[in-house]
C-alpha positions in Angstrom: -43.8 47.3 -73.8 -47.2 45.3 -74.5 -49.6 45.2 -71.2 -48.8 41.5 -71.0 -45.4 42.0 -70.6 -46.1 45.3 -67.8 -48.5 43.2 -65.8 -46.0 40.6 -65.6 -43.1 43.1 -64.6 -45.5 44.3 -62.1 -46.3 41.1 -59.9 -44.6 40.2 -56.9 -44.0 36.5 -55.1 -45.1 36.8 -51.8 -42.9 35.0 -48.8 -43.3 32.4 -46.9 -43.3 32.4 -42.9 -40.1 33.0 -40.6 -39.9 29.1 -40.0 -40.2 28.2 -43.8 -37.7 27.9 -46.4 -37.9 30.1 -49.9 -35.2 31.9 -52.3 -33.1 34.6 -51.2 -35.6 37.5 -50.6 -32.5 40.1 -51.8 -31.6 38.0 -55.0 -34.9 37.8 -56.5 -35.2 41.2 -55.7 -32.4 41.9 -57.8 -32.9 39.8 -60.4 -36.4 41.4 -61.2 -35.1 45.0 -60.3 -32.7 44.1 -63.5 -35.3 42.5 -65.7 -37.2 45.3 -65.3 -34.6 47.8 -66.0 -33.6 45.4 -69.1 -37.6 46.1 -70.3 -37.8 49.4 -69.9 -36.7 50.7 -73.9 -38.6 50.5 -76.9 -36.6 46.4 -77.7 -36.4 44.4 -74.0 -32.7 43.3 -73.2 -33.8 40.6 -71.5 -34.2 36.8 -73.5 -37.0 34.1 -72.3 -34.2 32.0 -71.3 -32.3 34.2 -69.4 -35.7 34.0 -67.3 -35.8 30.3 -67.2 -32.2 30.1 -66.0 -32.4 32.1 -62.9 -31.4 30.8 -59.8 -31.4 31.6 -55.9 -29.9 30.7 -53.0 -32.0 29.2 -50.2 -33.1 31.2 -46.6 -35.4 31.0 -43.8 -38.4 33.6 -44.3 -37.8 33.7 -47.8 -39.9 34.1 -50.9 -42.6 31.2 -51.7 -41.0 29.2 -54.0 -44.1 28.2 -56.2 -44.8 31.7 -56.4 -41.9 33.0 -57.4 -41.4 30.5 -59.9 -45.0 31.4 -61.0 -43.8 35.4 -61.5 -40.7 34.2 -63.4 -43.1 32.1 -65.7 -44.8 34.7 -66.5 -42.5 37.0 -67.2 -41.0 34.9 -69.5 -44.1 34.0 -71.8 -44.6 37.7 -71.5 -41.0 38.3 -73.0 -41.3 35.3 -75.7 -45.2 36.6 -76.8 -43.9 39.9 -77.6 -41.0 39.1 -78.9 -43.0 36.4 -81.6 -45.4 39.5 -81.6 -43.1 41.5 -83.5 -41.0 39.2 -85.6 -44.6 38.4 -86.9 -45.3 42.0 -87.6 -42.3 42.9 -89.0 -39.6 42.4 -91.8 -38.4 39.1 -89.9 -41.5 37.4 -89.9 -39.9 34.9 -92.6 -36.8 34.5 -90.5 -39.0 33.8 -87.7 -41.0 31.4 -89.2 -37.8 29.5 -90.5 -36.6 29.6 -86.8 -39.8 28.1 -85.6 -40.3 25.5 -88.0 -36.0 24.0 -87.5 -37.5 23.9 -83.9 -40.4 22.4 -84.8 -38.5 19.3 -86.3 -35.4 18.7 -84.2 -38.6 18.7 -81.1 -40.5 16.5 -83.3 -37.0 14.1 -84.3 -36.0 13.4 -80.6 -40.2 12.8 -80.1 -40.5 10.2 -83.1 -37.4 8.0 -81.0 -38.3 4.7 -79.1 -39.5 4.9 -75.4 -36.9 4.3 -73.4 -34.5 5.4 -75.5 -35.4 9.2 -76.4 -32.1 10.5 -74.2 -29.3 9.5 -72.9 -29.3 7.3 -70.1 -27.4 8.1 -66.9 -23.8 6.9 -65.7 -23.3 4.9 -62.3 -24.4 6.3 -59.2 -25.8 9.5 -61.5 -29.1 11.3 -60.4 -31.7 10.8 -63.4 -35.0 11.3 -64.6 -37.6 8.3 -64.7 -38.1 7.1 -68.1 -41.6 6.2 -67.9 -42.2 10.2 -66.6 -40.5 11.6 -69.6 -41.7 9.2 -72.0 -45.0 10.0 -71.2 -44.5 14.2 -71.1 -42.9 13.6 -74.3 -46.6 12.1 -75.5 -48.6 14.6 -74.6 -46.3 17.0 -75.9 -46.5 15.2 -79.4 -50.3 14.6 -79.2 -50.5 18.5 -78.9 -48.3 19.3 -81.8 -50.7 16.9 -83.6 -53.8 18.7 -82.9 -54.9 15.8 -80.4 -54.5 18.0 -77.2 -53.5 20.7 -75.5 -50.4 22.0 -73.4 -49.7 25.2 -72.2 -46.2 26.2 -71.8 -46.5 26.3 -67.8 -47.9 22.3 -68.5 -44.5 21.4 -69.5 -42.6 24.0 -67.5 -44.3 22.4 -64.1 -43.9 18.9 -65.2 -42.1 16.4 -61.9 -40.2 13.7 -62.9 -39.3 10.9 -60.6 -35.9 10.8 -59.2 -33.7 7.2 -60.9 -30.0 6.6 -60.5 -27.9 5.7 -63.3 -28.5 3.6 -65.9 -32.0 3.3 -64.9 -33.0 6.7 -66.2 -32.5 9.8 -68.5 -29.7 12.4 -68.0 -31.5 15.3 -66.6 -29.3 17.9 -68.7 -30.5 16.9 -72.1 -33.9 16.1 -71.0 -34.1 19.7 -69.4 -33.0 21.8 -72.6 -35.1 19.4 -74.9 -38.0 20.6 -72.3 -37.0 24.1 -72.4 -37.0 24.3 -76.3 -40.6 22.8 -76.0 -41.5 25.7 -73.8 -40.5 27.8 -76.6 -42.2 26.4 -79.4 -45.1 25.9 -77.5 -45.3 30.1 -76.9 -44.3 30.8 -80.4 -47.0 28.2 -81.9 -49.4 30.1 -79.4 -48.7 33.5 -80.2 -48.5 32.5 -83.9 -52.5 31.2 -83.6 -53.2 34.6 -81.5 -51.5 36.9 -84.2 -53.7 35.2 -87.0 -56.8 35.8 -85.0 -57.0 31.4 -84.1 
């Protein structure tokens, strides 16, 4: 285990006051009692996206939600950093790169569509994502992968859409994974330039 990844491991949210919603002080305590037992061997158990994908229930007193979420982050650019960390230092660093570089252009395909149009829109009455919100994450995220700016994989993880019904936005489904695989490429890009010494 890299220090990045045991510094992560080792922080803790902090909770909110009696009168105050957060998550479920004995599930996140659960969840990170098993992430950290899933890191403990020489090779973690635990995948980046098994990170993201946590979820807790709500209670009074609970944890702070922005910090938790702000443990979980890090924990899971911890997890994807080492993991890019070793595929580039080792017999897989072709694979890897492969891996990355499909990711790189199916990210880059669904960026190169119309605004507008990038993702499905909604059905009816369904809860969506504004379309001028996306459009726009989805042009800083292709002026960084052009060398134009600069996003940080917590940039994108953060990002607040406004809420549209129907028709009148994106499906938030497709809009989240696209968003998620961002996140990834975004780390292994990173920890690429870090490995090389840029």
């Amino acid at each position: 285990m890299d220090d990045r990844l045991r510094r992560a491991l080792h922080a803790a949210p902090h909770r909110t006051s009696r009168l105050r919603r957060g998550y479920a002080v004995a599930e996140v305590d659960d969840f990170l009692e098993r992430v950290r037992r899933g890191c403990a061997g020489p090779a973690p158990q635990v995948a980046p996206q098994h990170v993201r994908s946590a979820g807790f229930r709500f209670a009074l007193g609970g944890y702070d939600i922005s910090a938790t979420d702000a443990v979980l982050a890090g924990i899971e650019d911890a997890l994807a950093a080492q993991a890019a960390g070793r595929a580039l230092a080792g017999p897989r660093r072709q694979v890897w790169s492969e891996q990355v570089s499909a990711v790189m252009a199916a990210v880059r395909g669904r960026l190169a569509g119309p605004g507008g149009d990038r993702f499905p829109r909604g059905r009816w009455l369904e809860r969506t994502y504004d379309r001028s919100d996306v459009d726009q994450l989805c042009r800083l995220v292709a002026d960084h992968l052009a060398g134009r700016g600069r996003l940080r994989p917590a940039d994108v993880r953060s990002a607040l859409f406004r809420p549209r019904r129907g028709r009148r936005g994106y499906r938030e489904v497709p809009v989240d994974a696209f968003f998620d695989r961002v996140v990834e490429l975004i780390a292994a890009l990173d920890e690429a330039a870090r490995t090389r010494g840029g």
